[in-house]
MIMI-116827 format. One record per residue: x, y, z of N, C-alpha, C in turn; residue in one letter. Coordinates in steps of 0.001 Angstrom, whole numbers, plus 500000, padded with zeros to 6 digits. Each point is the difference from the previous one (the first is absolute). Example, Ala and Ser with C-alpha at 12.3 -4.5 7.8 and 13.67 -1.06 7.14 Angstrom:
2
513190494310507800499110501190500000500900501200500000A
499650501050499280500820501190500060499230501090500730S
This chain:
386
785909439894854522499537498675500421499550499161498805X
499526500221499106499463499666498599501278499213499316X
500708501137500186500946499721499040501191499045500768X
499940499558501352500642498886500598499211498657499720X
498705500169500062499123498726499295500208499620498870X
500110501007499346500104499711498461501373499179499926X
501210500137500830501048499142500354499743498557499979X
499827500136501153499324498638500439499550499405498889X
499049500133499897498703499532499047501382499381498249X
500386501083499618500747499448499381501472499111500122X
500588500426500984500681498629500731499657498777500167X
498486499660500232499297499017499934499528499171498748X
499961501318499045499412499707498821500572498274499645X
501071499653499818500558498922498983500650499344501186X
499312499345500862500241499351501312501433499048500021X
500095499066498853500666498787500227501461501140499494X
500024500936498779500959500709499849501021500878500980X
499217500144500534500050501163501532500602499169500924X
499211498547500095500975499526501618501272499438498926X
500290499377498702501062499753500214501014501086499784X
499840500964499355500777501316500640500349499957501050X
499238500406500727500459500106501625500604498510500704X
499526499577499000501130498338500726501200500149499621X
500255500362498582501574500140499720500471501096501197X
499257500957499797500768501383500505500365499319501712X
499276499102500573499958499582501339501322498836500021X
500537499237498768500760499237499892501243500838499611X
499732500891499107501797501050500155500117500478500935X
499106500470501240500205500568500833500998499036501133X
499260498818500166500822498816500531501167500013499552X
500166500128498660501537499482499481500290500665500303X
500172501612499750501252501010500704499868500097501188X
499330500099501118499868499637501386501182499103500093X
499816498480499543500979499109500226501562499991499894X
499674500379499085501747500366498893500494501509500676X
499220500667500548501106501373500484500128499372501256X
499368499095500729499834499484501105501289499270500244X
500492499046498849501104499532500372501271500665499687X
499768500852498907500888501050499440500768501059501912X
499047500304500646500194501013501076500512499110501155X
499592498444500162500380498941500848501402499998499597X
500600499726498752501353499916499424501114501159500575X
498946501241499852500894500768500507500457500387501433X
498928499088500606499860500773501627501138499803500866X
500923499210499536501353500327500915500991501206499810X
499516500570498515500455501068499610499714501453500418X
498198499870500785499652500909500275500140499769501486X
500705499009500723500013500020501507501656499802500183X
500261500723499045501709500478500193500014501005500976X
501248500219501030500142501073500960500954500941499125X
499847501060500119500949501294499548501196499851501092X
500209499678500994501289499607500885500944498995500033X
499348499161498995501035498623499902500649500125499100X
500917499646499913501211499115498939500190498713499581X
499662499467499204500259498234499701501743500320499633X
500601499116500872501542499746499251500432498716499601X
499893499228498636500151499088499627501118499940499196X
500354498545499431500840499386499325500203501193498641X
501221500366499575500176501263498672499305498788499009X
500533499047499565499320498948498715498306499513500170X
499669499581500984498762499689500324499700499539501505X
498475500558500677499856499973500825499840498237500599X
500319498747498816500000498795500614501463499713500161X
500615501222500110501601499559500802499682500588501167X
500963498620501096499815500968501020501053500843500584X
499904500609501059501334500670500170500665499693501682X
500823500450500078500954499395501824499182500421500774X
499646499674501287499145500476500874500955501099500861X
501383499985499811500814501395500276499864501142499597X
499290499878498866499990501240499582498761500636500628X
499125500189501051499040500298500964501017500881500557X
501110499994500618500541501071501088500472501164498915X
500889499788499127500004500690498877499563501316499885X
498581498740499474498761501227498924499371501092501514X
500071499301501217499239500693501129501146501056500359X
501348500508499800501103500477500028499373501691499172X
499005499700499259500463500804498710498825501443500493X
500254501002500103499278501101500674498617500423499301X
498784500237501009498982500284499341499136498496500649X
500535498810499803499463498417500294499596499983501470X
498786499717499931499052500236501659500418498356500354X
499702498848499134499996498348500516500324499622498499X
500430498426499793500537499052499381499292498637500349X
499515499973499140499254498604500281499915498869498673X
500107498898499951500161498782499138499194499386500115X
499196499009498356499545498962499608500582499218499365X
499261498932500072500624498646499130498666499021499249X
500352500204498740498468498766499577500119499032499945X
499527499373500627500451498454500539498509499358498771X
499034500212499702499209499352499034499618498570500834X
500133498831499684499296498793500630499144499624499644X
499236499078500439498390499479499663499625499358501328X
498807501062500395498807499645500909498804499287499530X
500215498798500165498427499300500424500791499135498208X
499397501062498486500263499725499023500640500680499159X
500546499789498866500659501084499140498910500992499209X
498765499758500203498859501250499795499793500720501012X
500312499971501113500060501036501239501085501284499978X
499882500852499592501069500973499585499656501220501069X
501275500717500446499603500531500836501684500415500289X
500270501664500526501402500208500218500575499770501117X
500573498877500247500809499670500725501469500115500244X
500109500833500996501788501046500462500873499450501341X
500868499976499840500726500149500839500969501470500392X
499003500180501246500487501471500084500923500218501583X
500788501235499895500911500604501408498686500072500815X
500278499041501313498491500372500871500213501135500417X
500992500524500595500300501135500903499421501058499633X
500467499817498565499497501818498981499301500006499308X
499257499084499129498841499840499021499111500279500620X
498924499848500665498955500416500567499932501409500439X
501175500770500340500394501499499932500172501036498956X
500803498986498824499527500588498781499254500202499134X
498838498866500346498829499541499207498851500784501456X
499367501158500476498786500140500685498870499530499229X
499685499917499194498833499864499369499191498326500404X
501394499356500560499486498679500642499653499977501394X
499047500624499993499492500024501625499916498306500876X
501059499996501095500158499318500868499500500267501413X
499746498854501061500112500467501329501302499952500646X
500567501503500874501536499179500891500013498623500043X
498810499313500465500453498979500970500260498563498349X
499264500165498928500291499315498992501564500273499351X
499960501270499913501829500449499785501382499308500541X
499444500252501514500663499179500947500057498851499843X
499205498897499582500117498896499999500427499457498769X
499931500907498821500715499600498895501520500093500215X
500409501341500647501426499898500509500743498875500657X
499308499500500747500416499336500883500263498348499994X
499102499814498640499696498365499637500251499933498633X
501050499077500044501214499820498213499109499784499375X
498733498671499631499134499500499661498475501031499776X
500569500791500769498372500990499723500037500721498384X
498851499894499976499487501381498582498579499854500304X
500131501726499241498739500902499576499380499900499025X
498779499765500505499278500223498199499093501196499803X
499190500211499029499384501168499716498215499225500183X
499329500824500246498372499501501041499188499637498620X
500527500153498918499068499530498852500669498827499866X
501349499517499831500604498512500095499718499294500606X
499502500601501804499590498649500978498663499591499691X
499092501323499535498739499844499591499790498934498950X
500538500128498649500297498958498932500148498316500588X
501091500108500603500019498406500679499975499686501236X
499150501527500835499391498912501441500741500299500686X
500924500765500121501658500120500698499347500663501341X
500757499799501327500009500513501290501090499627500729X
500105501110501156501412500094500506500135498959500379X
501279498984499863500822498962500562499507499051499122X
499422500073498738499582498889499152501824499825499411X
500414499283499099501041499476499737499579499957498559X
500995500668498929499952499835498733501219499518499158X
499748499023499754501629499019499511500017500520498030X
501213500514500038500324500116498161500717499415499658X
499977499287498907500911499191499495501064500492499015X
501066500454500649501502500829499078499582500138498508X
500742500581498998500462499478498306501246500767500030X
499981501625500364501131500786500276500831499687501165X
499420499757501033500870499620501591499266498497499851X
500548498653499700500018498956500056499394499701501332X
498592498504500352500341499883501225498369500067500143X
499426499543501594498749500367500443500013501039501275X
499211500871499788500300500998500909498865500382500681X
499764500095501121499266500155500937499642501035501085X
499010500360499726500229501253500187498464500635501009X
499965500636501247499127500501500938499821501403499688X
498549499834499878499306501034499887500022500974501618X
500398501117499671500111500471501609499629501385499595X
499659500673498946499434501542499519498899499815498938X
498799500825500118499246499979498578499554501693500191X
501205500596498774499729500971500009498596500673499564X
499645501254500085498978500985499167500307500617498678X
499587500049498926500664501030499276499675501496500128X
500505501151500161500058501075500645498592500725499058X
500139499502498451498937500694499306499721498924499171X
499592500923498793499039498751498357501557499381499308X
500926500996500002500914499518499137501035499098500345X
499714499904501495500734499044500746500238498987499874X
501095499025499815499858498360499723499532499473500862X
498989499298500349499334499369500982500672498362500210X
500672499402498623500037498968499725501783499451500536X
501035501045500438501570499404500174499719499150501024X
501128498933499854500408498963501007501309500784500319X
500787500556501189501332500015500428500213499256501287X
501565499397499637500470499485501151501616500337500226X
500675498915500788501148501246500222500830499326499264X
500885500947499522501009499927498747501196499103500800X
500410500173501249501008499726500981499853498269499888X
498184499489500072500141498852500305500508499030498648X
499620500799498891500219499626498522501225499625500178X
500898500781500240501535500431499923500505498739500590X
499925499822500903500546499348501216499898498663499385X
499240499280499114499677498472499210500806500421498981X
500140500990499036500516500068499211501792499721500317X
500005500393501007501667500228500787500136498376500213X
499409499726500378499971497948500068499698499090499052X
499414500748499073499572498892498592500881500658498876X
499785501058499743500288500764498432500703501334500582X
501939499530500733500386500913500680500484501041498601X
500023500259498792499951500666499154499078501043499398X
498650499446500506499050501486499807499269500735501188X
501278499722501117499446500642501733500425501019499477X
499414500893500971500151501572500134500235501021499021X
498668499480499089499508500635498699498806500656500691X
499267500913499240499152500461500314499048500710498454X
498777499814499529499624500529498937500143501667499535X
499316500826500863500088501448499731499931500600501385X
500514501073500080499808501234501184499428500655499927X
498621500730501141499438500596499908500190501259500385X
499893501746499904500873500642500887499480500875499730X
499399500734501611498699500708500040501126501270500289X
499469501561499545500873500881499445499112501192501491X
501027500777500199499170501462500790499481500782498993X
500453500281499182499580500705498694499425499204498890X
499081499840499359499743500191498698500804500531498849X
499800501562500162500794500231498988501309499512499790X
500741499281501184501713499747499638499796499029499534X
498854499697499279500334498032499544501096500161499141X
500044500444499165501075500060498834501173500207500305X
500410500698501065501204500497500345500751498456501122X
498712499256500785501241499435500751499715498559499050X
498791499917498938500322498594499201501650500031499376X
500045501077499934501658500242499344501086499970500697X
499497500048501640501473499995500718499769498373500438X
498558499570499967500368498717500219500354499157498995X
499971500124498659500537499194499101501371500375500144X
500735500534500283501460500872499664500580499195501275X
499522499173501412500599499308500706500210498417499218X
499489499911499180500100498493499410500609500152498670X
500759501168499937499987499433497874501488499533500215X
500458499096498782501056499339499706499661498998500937X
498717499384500723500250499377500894499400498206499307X
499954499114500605500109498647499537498023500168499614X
499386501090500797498138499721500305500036501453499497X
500218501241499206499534500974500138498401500304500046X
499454501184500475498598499871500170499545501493498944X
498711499663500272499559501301499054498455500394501132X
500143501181500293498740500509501100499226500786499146X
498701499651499838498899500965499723499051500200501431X
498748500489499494499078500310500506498607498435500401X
499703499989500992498988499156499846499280499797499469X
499140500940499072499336500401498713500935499367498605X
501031500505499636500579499524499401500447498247499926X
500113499744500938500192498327500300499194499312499706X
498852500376500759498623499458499242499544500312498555X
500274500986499983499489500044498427501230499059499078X
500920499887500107501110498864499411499473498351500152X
498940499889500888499444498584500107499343500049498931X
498936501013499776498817499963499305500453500076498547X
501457500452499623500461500552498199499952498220499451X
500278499034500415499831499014499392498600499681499614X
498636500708500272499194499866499887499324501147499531X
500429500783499648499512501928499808498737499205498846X
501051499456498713499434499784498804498733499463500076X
499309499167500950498928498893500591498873500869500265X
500811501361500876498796500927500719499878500856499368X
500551500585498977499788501105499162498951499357499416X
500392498956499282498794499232499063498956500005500829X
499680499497501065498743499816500929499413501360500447X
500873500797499802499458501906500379499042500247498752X
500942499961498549499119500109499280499126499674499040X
500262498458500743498547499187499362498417500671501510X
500691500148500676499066500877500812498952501105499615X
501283501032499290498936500763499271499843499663498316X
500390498987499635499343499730498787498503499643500345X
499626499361500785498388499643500586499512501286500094X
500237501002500292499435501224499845499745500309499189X
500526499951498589499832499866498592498898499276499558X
500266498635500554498745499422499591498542500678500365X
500128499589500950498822501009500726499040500820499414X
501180500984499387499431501276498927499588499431499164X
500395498925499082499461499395499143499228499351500223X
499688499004500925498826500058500354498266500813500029X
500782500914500679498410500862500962500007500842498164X
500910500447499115500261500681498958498851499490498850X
500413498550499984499052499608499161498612499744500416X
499663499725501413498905500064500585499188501404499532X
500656500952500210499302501788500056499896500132498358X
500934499233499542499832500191498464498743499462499299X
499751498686500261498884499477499487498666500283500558X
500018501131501407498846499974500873499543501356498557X
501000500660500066499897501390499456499210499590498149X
500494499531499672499636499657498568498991499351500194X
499517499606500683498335499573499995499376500522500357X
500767501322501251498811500546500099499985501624499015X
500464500132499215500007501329498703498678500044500102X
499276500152499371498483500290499312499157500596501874X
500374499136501333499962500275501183500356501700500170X
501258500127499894500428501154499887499396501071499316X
499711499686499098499938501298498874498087500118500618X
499623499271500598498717500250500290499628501065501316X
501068499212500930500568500806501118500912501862499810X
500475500423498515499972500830499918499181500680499461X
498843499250499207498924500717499621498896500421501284X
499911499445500829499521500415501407500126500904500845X
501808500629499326500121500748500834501010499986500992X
500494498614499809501125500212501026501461500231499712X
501065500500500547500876500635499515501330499090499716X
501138500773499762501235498904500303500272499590500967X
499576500515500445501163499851501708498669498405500961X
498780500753498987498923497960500713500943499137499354X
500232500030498605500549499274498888500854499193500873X
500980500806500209501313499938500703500137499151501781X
499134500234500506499567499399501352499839499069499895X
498542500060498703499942497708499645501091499618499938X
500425499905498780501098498857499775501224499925501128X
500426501410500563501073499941500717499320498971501648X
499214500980500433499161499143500948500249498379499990X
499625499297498961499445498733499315501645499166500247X
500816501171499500501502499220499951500302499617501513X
500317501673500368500537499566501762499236499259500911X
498213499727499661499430499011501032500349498758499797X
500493499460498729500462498867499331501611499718500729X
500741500960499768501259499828500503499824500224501422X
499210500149500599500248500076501448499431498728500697X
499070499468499741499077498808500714500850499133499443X
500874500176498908501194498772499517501196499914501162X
500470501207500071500931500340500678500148499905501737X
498645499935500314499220499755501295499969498425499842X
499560499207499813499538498624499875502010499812499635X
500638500100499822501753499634499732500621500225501051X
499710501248500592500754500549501381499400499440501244X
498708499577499338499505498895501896500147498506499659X
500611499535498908500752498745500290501657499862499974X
500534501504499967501360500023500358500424499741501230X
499069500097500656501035500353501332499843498174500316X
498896499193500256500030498710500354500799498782498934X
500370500979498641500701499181499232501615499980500549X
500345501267500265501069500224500044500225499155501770X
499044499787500528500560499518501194499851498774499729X
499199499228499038499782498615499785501598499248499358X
500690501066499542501053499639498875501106500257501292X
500179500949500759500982500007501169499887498960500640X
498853499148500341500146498438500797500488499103499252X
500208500217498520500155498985499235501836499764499450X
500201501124500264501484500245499407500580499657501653X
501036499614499666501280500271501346500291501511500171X
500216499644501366499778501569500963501234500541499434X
501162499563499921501399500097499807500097500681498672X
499026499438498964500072500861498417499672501187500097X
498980500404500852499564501697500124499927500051501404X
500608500502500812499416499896501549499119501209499858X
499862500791499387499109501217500492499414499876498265X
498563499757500249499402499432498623497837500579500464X
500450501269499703498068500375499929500244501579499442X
498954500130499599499340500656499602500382501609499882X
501105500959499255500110501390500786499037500641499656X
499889501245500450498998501517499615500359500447498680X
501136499755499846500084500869498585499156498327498819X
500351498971500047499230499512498740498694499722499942X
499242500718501119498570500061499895499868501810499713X
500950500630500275499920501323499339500143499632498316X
500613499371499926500664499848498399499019499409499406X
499556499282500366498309499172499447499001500493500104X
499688501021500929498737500689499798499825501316499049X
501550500502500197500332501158498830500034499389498707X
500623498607499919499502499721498376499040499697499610X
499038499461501117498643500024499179499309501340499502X
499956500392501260499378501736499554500392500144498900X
501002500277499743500849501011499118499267499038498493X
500485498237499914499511499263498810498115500512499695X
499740499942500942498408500081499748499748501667499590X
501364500718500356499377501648499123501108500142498207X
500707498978500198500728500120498748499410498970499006X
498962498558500332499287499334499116498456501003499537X
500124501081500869498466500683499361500091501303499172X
501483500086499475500534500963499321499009500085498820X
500661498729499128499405500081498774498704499864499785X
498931499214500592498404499777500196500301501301500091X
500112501013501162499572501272500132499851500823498805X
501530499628499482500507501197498472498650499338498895X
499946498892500253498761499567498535498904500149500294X
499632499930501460498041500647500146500030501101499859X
501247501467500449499908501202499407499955500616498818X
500915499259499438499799500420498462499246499807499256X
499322498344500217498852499338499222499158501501499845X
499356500400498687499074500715500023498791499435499938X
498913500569500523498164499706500251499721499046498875X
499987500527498712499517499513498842500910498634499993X
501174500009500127501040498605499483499756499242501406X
499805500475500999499394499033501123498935499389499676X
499103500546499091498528499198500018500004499165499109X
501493500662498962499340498804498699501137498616500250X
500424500127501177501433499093500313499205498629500252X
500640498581499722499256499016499896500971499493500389X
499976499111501295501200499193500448499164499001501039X
């Protein structure tokens, strides 16, 4: 108990030194909070990939599109449970800062291949049934107010034109990684204007989606379904849904690597920080020490101070950082468009990752203080003048 006071007491010692320590250590803590925060947001379509799907897109790039014939095809090919199609139709709602993924999808089969978008029958039904209907996701209606039978008009850039469009579904997302934020409507009604205005880019379709009985055969029928299209005017190239997504994100790898590890460069700091803090506590207090072993007390008190002194420092830093993460990180999700991160808070692992680096900084900045109050001998402690 003594020797936890004696903590304290010297934690306290050099007051204005001490809080801004723990202010930095409370401000890196923020920064990597933030930065793995958007780092794990970046990835989250990557981690809410299904192991059963297939993306089958354009062989050159997925902004070609391909025949909407080729659906009976690819559903031909053994192992294939359903076949289902999107189209990114893009647009502008309300303004061109409103961003948000907007599809034109197969009503019949998208909502079958996609479960994770929890619907009611009777909303299903009525998307089927009405050319003009689409679905949105319950964080999109939330964002702008949206309720069933409200009317949301986009203004074309890819499909020319004003388009108008009834809200008749607002899905759930099934979990965290869920997009809360898609607009879909039906690809059929797209088609059908295109067939009357721009009879040259009807009955295109962007990519196929194609949910598998197996897992393991991904590889085997991506190959029998590319092998129905080659030499052909659209050949396609099928990966994995994982894979597809991660092909969005390679134009940007370079952006998030950097932002990963400027993440843990702040961890670095940190150490340097609380490092030089324990350093200068320690060198003032020498002559302290050597008095404290003339008393009688051993290494291992020695050793308790300063280490003690570090981790209460790195922890009340690290504490005071992690209880303004969570209201920062939700202050910055109202502020960004839903559409840039739809799934944007907080995981378990970067408050694991932040509390393990403090610990760990606050026992690796009390290394050296430790190694120099041990060695200091009695006599060179007393005659030490600093």
């Amino acid at each position: 108990m003594k020797i936890l006071k004696l903590i304290f007491k010297n934690t306290l010692r050099h007051k204005l030194r001490t809080t801004l320590t723990i202010l930095g250590i409370a401000i890196a803590v923020i920064a990597f909070g933030i930065l793995r925060t958007v780092v794990t947001a970046w990835h989250v379509g990557v981690d809410a990939s299904a192991a059963n799907r297939l993306i089958t897109r354009q062989a050159v790039s997925f902004i070609f599109p391909l025949p909407v014939t080729y659906k009976e095809k690819i559903a031909s090919v053994a192992g294939i449970e359903q076949v289902t199609f999107s189209t990114w139709f893009q647009g502008v709602y309300i303004d061109k800062n409103q961003f948000f993924t907007r599809m034109a999808v197969d009503h019949e089969t998208f909502f079958s291949v996609y479960p994770e978008f929890l619907l009611t029958k009777e909303e299903l039904e009525n998307f089927k049934n009405e050319r003009t209907a689409t679905i949105i996701g319950a964080d999109l209606a939330k964002t702008y107010n949206l309720s069933i039978g409200d009317v949301m008009t986009l203004e074309g850039d890819i499909y020319p034109g004003t388009w108008n469009f009834t809200v008749r579904g607002i899905y759930q997302p099934r979990d965290k990684a869920t997009d809360g934020t898609m607009m879909a409507f039906r690809w059929d009604y797209v088609n059908e204007r295109m067939q009357q205005e721009w009879p040259e880019r009807a009955n295109d379709v962007g990519w196929y989606i194609v949910k598998i009985n197996d897992p393991n055969q991904a590889a085997e029928i991506s190959t029998q379904i590319d092998a129905l299209f080659l030499n052909s005017r659209a050949e396609t190239k099928t990966e994995t849904e994982r894979a597809f997504a991660q092909g969005f994100l390679s134009s940007t790898s370079a952006i998030i690597d950097a932002m990963n590890l400027i993440s843990f460069v702040i961890i670095g700091i940190i150490m340097l920080v609380l490092g030089n803090t324990m350093i200068m506590a320690a060198r003032e207090r020498t002559r302290e020490y050597a008095v404290l072993k003339t008393l009688g007390f051993s290494a291992k008190h020695i050793v308790g101070l300063i280490l003690g002194e570090s981790l209460l420092i790195s922890a009340i830093g690290s504490a005071i950082g992690l209880f303004f993460i969570y209201p920062l990180i939700e202050g910055i999700g109202q502020v960004i468009p839903k559409g840039f991160f739809p799934v944007f808070h907080v995981e378990s692992i970067t408050i694991v990752l932040a509390v393990s680096a403090a610990m760990m900084i606050g026992l690796i900045a009390s290394i050296f203080p430790i190694q120099r109050a041990l060695k200091t001998k009695i006599v060179d402690g007393f005659r030490f003048v600093g």
